[in-house]
C-alpha positions in Angstrom: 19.7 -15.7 17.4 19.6 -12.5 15.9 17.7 -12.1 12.6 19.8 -9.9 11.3 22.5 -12.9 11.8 20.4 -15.8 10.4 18.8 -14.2 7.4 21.7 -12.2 5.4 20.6 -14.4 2.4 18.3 -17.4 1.8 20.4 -19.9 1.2 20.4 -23.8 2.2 23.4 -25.9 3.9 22.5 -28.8 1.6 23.3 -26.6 -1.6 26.2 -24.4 -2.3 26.3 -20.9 -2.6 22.5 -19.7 -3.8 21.7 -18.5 -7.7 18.0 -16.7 -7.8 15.6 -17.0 -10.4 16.1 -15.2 -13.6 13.0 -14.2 -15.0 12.1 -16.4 -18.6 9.1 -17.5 -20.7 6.4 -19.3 -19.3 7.1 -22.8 -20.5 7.6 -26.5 -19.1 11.6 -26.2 -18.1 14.6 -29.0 -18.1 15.9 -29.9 -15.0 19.5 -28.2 -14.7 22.4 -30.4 -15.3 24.7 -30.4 -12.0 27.6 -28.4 -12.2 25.2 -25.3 -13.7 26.4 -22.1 -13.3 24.9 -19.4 -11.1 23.8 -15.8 -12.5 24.7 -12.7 -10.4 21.7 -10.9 -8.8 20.2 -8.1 -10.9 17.8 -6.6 -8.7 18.1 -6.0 -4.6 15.4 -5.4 -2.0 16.2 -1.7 -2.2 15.8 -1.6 -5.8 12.4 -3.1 -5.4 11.2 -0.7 -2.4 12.5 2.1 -3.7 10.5 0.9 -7.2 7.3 -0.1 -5.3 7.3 3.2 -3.6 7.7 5.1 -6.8 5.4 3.7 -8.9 2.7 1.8 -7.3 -0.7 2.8 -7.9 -2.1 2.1 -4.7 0.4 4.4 -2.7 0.3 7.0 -5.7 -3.6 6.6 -5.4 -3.3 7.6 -1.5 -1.3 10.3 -2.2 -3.6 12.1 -4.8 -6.4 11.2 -2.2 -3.9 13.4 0.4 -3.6 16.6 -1.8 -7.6 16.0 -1.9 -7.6 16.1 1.7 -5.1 19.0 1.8 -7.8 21.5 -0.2 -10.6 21.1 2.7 -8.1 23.8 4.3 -8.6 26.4 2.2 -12.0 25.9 1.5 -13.0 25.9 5.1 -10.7 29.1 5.1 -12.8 31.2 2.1 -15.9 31.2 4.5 -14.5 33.9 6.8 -12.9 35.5 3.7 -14.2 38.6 1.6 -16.4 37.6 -0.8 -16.8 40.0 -3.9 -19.7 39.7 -6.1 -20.8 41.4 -9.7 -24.2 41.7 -11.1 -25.6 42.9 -14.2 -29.5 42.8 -16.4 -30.7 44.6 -18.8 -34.2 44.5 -20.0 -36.7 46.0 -22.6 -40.6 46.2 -21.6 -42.4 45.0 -24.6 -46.0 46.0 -23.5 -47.3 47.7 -20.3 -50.7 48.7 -19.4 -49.7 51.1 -16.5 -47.0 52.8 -18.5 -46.6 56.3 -18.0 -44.0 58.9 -18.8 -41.9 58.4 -15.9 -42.1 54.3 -16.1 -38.9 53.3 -18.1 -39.6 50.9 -20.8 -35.6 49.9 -21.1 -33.0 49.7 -17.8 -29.8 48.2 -17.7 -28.3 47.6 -13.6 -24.8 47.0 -12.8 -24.1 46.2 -9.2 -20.8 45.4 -7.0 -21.5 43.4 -3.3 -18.7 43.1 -1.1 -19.5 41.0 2.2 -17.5 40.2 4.9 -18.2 37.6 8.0 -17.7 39.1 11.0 -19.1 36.5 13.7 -20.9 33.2 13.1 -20.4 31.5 16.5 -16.5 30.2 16.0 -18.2 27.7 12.8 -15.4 28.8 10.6 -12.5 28.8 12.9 -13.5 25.4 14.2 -13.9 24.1 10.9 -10.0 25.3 10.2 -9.2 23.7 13.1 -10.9 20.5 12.0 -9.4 20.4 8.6 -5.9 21.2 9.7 -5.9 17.8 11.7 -7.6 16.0 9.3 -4.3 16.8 7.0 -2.4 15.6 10.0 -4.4 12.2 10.2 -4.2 11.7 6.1 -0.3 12.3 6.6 -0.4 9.3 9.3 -2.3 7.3 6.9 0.2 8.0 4.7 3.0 6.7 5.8 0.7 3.3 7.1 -0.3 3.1 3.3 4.0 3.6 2.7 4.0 0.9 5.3 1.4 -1.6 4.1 3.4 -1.1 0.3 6.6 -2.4 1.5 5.6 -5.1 3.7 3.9 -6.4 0.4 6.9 -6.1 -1.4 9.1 -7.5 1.0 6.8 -10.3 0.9 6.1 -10.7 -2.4 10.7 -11.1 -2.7 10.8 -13.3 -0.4 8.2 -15.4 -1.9 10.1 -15.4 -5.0 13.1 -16.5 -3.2 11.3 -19.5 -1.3 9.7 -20.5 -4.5 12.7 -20.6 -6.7 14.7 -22.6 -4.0 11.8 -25.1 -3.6 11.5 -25.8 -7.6 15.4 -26.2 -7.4 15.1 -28.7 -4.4 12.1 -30.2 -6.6 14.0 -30.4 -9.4 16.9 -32.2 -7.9 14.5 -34.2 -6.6 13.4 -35.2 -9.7 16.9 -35.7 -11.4 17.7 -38.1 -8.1 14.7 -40.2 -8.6 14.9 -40.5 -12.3 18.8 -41.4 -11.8 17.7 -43.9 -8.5 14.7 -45.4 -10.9 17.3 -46.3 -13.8 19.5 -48.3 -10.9 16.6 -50.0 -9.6 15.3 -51.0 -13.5 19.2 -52.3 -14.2 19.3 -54.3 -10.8 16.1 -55.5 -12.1 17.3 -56.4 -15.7 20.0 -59.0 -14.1 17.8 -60.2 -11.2 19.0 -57.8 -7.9 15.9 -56.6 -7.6 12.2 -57.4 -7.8 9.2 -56.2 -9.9 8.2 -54.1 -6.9 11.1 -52.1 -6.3 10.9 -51.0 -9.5 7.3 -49.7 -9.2 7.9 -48.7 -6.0 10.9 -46.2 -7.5 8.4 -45.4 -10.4 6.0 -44.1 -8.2 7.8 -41.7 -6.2 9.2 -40.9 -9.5 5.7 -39.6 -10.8 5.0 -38.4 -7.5 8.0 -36.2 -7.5 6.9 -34.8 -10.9 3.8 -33.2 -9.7 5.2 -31.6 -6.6 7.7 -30.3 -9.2 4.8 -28.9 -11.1 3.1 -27.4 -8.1 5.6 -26.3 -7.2 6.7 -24.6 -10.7 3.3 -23.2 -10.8 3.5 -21.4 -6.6 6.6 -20.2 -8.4 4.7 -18.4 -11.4 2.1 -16.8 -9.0 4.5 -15.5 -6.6 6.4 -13.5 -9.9 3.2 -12.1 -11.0 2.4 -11.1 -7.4 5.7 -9.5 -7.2 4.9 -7.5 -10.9 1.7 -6.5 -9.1 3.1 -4.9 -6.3 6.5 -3.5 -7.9 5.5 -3.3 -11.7 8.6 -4.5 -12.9 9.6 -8.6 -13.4 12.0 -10.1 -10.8 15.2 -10.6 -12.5 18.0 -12.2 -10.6 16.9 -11.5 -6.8 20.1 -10.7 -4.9 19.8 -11.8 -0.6 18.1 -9.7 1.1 20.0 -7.3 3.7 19.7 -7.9 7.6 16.8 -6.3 9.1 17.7 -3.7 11.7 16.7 -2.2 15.2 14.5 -5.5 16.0 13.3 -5.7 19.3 15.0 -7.3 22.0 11.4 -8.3 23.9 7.9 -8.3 23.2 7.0 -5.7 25.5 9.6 -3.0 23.5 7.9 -4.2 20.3 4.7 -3.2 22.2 5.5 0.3 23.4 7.4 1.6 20.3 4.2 0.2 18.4 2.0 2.2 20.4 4.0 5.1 20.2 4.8 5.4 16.5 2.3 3.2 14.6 1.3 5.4 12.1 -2.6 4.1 11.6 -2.6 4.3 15.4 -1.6 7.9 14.7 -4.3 9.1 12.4 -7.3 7.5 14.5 -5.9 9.7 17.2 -6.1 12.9 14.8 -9.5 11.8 13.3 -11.0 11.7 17.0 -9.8 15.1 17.4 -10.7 16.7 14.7 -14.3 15.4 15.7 -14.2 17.5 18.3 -14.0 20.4 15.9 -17.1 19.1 14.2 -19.2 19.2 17.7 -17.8 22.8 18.1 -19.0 24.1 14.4 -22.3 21.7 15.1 -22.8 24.1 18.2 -22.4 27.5 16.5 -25.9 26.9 14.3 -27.7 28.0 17.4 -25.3 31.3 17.9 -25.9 34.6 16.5 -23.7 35.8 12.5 -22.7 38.9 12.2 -21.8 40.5 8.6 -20.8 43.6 7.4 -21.5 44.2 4.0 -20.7 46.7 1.0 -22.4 47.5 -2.3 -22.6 49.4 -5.5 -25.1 49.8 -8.1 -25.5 51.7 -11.7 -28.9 52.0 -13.1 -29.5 53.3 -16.4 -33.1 53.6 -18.4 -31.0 53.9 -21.6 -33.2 57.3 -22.5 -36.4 55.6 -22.1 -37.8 58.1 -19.9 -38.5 61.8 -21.5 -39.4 65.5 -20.1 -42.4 65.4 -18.2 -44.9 66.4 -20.7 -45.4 70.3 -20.7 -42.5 71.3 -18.9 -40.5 74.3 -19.9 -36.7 74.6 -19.6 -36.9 75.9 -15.9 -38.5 72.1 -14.8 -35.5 69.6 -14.3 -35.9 66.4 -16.2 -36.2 63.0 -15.0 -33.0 61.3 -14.9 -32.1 58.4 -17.1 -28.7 57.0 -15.2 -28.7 56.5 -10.9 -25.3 55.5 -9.0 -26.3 54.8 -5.4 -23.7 53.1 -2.9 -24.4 51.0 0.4 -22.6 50.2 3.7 -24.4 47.8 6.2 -24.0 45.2 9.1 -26.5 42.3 9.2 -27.1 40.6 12.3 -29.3 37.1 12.4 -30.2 35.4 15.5 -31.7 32.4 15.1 -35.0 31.6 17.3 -36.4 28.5 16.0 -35.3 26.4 13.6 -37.8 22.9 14.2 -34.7 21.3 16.3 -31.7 20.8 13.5 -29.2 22.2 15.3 -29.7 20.4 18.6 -29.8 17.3 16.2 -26.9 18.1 14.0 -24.9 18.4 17.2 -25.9 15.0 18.8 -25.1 13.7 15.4 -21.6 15.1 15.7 -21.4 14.0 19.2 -22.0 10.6 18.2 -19.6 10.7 15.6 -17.2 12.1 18.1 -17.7 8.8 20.3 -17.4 6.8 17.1 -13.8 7.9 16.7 -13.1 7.5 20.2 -13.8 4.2 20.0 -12.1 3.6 16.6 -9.2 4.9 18.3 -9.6 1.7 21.2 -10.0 -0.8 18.2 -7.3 0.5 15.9 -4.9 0.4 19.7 -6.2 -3.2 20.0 -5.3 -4.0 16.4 -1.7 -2.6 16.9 -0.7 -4.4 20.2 -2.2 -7.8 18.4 -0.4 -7.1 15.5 2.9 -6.1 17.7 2.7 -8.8 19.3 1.8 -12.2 16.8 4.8 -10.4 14.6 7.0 -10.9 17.4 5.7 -14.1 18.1 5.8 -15.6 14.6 9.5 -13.5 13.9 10.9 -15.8 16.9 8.8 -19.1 16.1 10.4 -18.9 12.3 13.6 -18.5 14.4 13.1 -21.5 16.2 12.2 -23.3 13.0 14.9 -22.1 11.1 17.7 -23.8 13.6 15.9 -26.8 13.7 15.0 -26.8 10.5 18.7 -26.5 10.2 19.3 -30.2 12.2 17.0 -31.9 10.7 18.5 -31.2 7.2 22.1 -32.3 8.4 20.5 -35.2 10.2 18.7 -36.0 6.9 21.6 -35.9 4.9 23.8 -38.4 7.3 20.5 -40.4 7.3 20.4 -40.6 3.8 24.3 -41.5 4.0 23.6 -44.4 6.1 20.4 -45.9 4.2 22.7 -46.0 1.5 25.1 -47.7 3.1 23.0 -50.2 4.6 21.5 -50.9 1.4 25.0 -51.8 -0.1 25.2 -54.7 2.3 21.3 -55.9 2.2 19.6 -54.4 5.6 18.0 -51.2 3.7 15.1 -51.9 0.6 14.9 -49.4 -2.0 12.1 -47.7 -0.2 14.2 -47.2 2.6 16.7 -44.8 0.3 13.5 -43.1 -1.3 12.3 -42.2 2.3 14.9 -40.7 3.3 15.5 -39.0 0.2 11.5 -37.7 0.6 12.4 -37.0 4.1 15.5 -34.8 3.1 13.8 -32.9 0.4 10.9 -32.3 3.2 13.0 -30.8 5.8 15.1 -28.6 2.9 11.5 -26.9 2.0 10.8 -26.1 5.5 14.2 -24.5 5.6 13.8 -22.1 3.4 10.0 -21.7 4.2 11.3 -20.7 8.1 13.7 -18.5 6.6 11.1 -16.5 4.2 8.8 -16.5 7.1 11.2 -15.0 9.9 12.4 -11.9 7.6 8.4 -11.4 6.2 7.7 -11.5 10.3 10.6 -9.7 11.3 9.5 -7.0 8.6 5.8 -7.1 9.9 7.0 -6.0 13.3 8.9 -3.4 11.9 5.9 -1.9 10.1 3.8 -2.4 12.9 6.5 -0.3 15.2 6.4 2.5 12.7 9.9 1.7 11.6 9.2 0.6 8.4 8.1 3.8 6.5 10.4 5.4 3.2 11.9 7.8 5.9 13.7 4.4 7.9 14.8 2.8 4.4 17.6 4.6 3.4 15.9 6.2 0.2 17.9 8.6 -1.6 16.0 11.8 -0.3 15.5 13.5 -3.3 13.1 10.3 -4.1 10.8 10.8 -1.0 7.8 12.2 -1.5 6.8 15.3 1.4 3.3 16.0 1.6 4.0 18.9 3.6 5.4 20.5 0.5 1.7 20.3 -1.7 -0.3 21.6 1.5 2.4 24.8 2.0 1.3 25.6 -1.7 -2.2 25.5 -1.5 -3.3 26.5 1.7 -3.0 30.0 1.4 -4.6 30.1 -2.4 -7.2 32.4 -2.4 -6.9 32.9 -6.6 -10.8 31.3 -7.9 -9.1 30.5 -11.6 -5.7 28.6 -10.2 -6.1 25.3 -11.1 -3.9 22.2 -11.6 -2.7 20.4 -14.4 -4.9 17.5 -15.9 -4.1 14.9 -13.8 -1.9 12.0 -15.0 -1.3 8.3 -14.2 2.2 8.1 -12.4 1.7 4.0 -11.4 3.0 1.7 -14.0 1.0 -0.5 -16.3 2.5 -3.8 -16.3 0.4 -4.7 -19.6 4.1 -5.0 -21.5 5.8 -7.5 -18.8 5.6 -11.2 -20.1 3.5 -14.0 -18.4 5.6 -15.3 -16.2 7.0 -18.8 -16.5 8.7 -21.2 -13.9 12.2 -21.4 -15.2 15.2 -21.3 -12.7 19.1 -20.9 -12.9 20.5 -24.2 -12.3 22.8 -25.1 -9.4 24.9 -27.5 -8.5 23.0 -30.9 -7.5 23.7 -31.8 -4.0 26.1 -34.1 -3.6 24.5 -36.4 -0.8 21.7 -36.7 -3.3 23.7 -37.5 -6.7 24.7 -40.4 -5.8 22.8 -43.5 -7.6 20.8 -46.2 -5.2 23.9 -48.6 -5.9 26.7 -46.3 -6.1 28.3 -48.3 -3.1 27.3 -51.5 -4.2 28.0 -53.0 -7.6 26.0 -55.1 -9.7 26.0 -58.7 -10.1 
């Protein structure tokens, strides 16, 4: 059976319709009294995505790390760009033993240099090349980091879920064995019962209490997990939705993996942008070609007089020179003591490093692909017999109790199978977190779980597209951003957790006292 069928809600077939956990202060809690009415959910699995995705630190950590990534563009660009430079000095000679008339004793130089790359072996264009991929393969890793967020918080909601139904099912069991242990001490009182019975009902008793507790504190983790990962307390968790476009096969989940796994993706873009890097590695051994441009003032600031003796007809020296330069430079290298040959093999053997990286990230995809599918049908399985066992368990239980009436069942006999239901109504709901977290897992690992597939308002989305289109072309030295600031949440404010449940009506199978059916003597 479908997932999408089976898992429109956690609920149990022992208890009615489901409440969810209300968030409350930490604090030892009283078991509900039966007939407790349910609260109405507050907060969905959308609102939780949709607050994971908007707010958590990791994924806004990835992004900044993406607009990082996004700048190696332009910078790679301003090397086969114009570059202008200025230049200025001024100096006074405060003692010189070769001085003469015509040796200045002030000058002040202004100078303008305006080169421009012409050919350097295709280094720059290759480097482009290799950042513009690079982009490509941080966007992949991207939406795998979008991925990898919700599949934590789908987790860490259905953990909730599991963990408030197994302190209800705890507590009930509690409220059964403290109403089964009363019985058992009044059939004692007038002689129906012996000594042991009643310890025998007091120990499950206390042994009921700690799982209670265990349980109660599983439940406190699993609410601070899910404040980690969304920032925000639970609240009333509404049923999760059904999960859609899940594989029919194994083999589907395989080849959609392999086709739009996004980590999958980027290792393919990493390994070829390496091959960009073997390309600019190369070009150190190639001739550069530059043409350059330049400008300079001179003035001696009237440090240099007539040349001593000289009548108006003899021209003075000047004080102030302009002079103006055009010129290509041309360097081929000859020798350089073997760095280039070993940068190259060094880029080469990064180049075979993402090639394999590219194998292992493949392997990790179609293991992943395929122990989703496997657990997402095993937690299937479990959850239909899961199912029978409960119902068996419950007509078990309605049959010890019977028995007991009439003499052929001991008190340990009804605490058995009350142990026995409570053990089968845990693995129900475990099965039924465990298929949607699976079912979700293969999702991610398909590529099918990224903002774009989870019906996000698209205002909300973030495009990294739109950040690289604004700085790519920037060739402005003093345009800067703003100071950056944190976007994720602190969850400083959000109180410590506590392990306090909205009650729900006690199941009726287990209400019942030990000698409801029989009376005392």
């Amino acid at each position: 059976m479908r997932l999408n069928i089976l898992l429109i809600g956690v609920s149990l077939v022992s208890l009615g319709a489901p409440a969810y956990a209300q968030t409350a202060p930490s604090g030892r809690q009283d078991v509900p009294s039966p007939g407790a009415k349910t609260a109405a959910p507050t907060t969905t699995l959308q609102d939780a995505l949709a607050q994971a995705y908007a707010t958590n630190p990791d994924l806004q950590s990835e992004r900044a790390n993406q607009r990082a990534n996004d700048e190696n563009v332009p910078i790679a660009r301003s090397q086969g760009l114009p570059g202008l430079n200025a230049t200025g000095n001024a100096n006074d000679s405060l003692y010189n033993t070769a001085s003469n008339p015509l040796t200045p004793s002030r000058q002040a130089q202004l100078g303008l240099n305006l080169s421009q790359p012409i050919y350097n072996g295709g280094r720059i264009r290759n480097s482009v090349r290799a950042a513009e991929v690079r982009v490509n393969a941080g966007r992949a890793n991207l939406r795998g980091t979008e991925a990898d967020i919700f599949t934590q918080t789908v987790t860490a909601y259905l953990n909730v879920i599991r963990d408030e139904s197994i302190v209800r099912l705890n507590q009930e069991n509690v409220h059964v064995l403290e109403v089964n242990l009363q019985a058992t001490r009044d059939r004692f009182q007038v002689g129906d019962l012996t000594r042991t019975d009643v310890a025998q009902s007091e120990a499950r008793l206390a042994l009921a209490q700690s799982q209670l507790r265990s349980a109660e504190a599983q439940l406190i983790g699993s609410r601070e997990t899910y404040i980690r990962v969304v920032g925000t307390p639970p609240g009333v968790l509404a049923p999760p939705p059904p999960l859609p476009n899940l594989p029919q096969d194994v083999q589907t989940a395989e080849q959609v993996a392999l086709a739009n796994n996004p980590f999958l993706e980027a290792a393919q873009l990493a390994r070829d942008a390496t091959r960009y890097d073997t390309r600019v590695a190369k070009s150190g051994r190639l001739p550069q070609v530059s043409l350059g441009v330049g400008g300079n003032y001179s003035n001696y600031l009237g440090s240099i007089g007539s040349v001593g003796g000289a009548t108006p007809l003899t021209s003075n020296v000047p004080n102030a020179t302009t002079t103006a330069t055009l010129g290509v430079q041309v360097t081929l290298p000859l020798f350089q003591a073997g760095r280039p040959a070993a940068q190259v093999r060094q880029a080469q053997a990064r180049e075979g490093a993402a090639i394999e990286q590219v194998t292992l990230t493949e392997r990790g995809v179609i293991a992943q692909a395929r122990s989703a599918y496997a657990s997402y049908q095993a937690a299937l399985r479990v959850i239909e017999s899961s199912r029978t066992a409960v119902q068996a368990n419950q007509l078990s239980l309605e049959g010890v109790r019977a028995e007991n009436s009439v003499g052929t069942r001991t008190i340990l006999d009804i605490l058995n199978a009350e142990q026995e239901l409570l053990n089968s109504q845990v693995q129900y709901v475990t099965a039924e977190r465990d298929a949607y977290v699976a079912g979700f897992s293969l999702l991610a690992a398909m590529g099918r779980a990224q903002a774009k597939d989870l019906s996000f308002d698209s205002r909300l989305l973030y495009d990294p597209s739109v950040n690289y289109t604004r700085v790519r072309n920037r060739i402005n030295d003093w345009r800067d951003d703003k100071t950056p600031q944190p976007v994720g949440t602190t969850t400083r404010t959000t109180p410590a957790q506590g392990a306090e449940v909205i009650g729900v009506p006690l199941d009726p199978t287990l209400r019942r006292p030990v000698d409801s059916d029989r009376p005392n003597p």
